[in-house]
C-alpha positions in Angstrom: 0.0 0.0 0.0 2.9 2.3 0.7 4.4 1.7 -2.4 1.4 2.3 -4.1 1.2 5.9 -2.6 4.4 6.8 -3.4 4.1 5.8 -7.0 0.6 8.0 -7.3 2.9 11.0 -5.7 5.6 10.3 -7.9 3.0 10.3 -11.1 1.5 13.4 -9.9 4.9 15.1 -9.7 6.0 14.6 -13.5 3.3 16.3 -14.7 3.9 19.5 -12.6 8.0 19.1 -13.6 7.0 19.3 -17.6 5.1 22.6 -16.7 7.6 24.2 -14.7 10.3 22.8 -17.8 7.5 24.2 -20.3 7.6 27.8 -18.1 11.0 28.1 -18.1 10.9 28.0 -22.2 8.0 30.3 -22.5 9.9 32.9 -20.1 13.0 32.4 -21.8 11.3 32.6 -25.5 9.8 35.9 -23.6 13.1 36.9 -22.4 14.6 36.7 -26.3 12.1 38.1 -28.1 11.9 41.8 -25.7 15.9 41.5 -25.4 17.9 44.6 -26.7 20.5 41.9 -28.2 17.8 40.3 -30.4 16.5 44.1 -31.9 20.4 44.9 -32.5 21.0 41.8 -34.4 17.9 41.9 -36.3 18.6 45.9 -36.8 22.2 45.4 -37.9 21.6 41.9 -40.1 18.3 44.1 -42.1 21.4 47.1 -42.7 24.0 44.9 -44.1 21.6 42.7 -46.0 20.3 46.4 -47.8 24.0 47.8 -48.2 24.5 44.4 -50.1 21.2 44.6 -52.5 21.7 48.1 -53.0 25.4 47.6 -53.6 24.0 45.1 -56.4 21.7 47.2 -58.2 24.1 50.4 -58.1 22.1 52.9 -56.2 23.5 55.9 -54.7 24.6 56.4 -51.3 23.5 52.6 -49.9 25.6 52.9 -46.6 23.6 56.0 -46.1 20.6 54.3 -47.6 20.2 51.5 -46.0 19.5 53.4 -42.6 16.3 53.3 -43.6 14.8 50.2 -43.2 17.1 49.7 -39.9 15.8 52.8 -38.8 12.3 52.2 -39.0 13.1 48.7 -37.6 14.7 50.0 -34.4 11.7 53.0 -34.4 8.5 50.2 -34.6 10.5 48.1 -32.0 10.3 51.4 -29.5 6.6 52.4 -30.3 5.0 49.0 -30.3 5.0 48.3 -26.3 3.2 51.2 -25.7 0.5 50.0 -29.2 0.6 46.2 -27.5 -0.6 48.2 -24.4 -3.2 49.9 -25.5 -4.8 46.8 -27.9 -4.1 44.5 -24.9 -6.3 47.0 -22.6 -9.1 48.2 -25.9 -9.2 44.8 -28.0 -8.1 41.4 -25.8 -9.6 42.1 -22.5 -13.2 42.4 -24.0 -12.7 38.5 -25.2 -12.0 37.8 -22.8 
C-alpha cells in the first residue's frame, strides 16, 4: 500500500516538472524576443543585408541608404510596447 502511494505521488509530480520545464521555455522565449541583443542583431543583419542589394543594383549612397529600413526597424521596435498596451487594454480584455 505504501508503495502504491508513493508511486501515485511520484506520477502526480512529472506532470507538474514538464510545466515548470515548459515555463521556463515560454519565459526564456519571452526573455529573447523583448531582449535589446535580439533588436540589435535583427537591426544590424536588415542594414547589411540592404547595403549588399543596393550595392548590387548600383544605387546611390547605400551605406547611407540602407538606414532606412534599420531605422524604421529599431523606431517600430520602440513604439510598439506602448501599441501592444493599449490593444491588450481596448481589444483582448473584451474577449475575454
Amino acid at each position: 500500500m505504501n508503495g502504491a502511494k508513493m508511486a501515485s505521488a511520484s506520477a502526480a509530480k512529472d506532470p507538474i516538472r514538464e510545466i515548470k520545464k515548459r515555463n521556463a521555455r515560454v519565459e526564456a522565449d519571452k526573455a529573447w524576443e523583448t531582449s535589446k541583443t535580439r533588436r540589435g542583431i535583427i537591426a544590424v543583419s536588415t542594414y547589411l543585408i540592404v547595403v549588399f542589394f543596393l550595392i548590387l543594383i548600383n544605387a546611390p549612397n547605400p551605406w547611407m541608404n540602407a538606414l532606412v529600413p534599420a531605422g524604421a526597424y529599431v523606431l517600430s521596435t520602440l513604439t510598439l510596447p506602448f501599441v501592444k498596451e493599449w490593444w491588450v487594454s481596448n481589444s483582448y480584455k473584451k474577449k475575454a
